[in-house]
Wavefront OBJ file of the C-alpha trace (Angstrom):
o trace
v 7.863 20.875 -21.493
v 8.157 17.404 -20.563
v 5.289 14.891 -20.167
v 5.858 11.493 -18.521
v 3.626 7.958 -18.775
v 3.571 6.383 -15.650
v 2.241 2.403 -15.251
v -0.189 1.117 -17.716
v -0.421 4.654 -19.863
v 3.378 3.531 -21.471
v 1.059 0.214 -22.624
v 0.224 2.647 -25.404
v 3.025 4.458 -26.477
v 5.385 1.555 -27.129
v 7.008 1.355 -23.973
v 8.077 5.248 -24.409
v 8.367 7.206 -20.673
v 8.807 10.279 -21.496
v 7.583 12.892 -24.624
v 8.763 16.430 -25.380
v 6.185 18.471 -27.400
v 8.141 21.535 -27.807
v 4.926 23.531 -27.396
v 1.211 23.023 -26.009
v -0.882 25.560 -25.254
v -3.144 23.525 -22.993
v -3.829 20.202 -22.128
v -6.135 19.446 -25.095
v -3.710 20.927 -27.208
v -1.268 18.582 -26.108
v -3.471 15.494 -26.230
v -4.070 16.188 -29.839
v -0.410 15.828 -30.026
v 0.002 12.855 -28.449
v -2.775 11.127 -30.635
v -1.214 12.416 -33.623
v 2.425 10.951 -31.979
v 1.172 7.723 -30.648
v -2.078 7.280 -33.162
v -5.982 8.031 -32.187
v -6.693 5.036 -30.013
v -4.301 6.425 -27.447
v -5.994 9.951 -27.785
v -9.190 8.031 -26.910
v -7.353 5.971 -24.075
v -6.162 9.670 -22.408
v -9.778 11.164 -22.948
v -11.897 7.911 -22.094
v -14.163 8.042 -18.922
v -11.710 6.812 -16.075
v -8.627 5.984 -17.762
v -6.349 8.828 -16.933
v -5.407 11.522 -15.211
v -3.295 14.796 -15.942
v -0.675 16.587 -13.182
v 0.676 19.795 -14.537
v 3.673 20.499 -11.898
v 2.574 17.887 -9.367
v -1.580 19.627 -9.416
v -4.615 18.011 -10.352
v -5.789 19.238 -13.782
v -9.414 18.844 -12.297
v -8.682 21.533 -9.984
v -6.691 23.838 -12.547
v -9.542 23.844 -15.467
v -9.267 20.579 -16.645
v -8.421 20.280 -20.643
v -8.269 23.771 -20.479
v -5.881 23.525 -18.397
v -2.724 26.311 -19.675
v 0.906 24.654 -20.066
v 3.695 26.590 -20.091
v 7.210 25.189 -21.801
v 8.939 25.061 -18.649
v 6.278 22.714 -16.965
v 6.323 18.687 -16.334
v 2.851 17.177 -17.178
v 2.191 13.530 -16.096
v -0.186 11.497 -16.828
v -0.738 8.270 -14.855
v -3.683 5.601 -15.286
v -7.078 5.903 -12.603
v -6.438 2.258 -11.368
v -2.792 0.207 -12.119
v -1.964 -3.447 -11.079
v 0.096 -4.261 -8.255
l 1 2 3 4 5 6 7 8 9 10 11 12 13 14 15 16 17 18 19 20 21 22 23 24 25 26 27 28 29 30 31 32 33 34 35 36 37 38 39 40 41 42 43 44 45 46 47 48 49 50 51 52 53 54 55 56 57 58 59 60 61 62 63 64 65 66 67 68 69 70 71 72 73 74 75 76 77 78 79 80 81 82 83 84 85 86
């Protein structure tokens, strides 16, 4: 699996653009890792009310089940910021 930080989201993982969990069962699985990877306050930036939002293969996770959401190892999750400066 591969998970990429677009714009302001890389703010909090020192600069990093890309992460490979090796496994995540679904999206709150894997932002559990990514707090324990990049510390809590950057779990609490990806869960905060309109900070970000998740694509799992180019889809919406708000249409797929949100946190629930199921990842599979051969999928490409991004996760880009709700609003991003010009």
């Amino acid at each position: 699996m591969k998970v990429l930080f677009h714009g302001s989201v890389r703010d909090h993982t020192s600069g990093e653009a890309s992460f490979d969990p090796g496994e995540a069962l679904d999206v709150r699985r894997l932002i559990e890792m990514l707090g324990e990877r990049f510390g809590g306050p950057f779990r609490e930036f990806l869960t905060g009310d309109q900070n970000c939002f998740f694509l799992v293969n180019g889809s919406g996770t708000m249409m797929t089940g949100g946190y629930d959401t199921p990842l599979k190892n051969s999928d490409t999750v991004e996760i880009l910021p709700f609003v991003d400066g010009g």
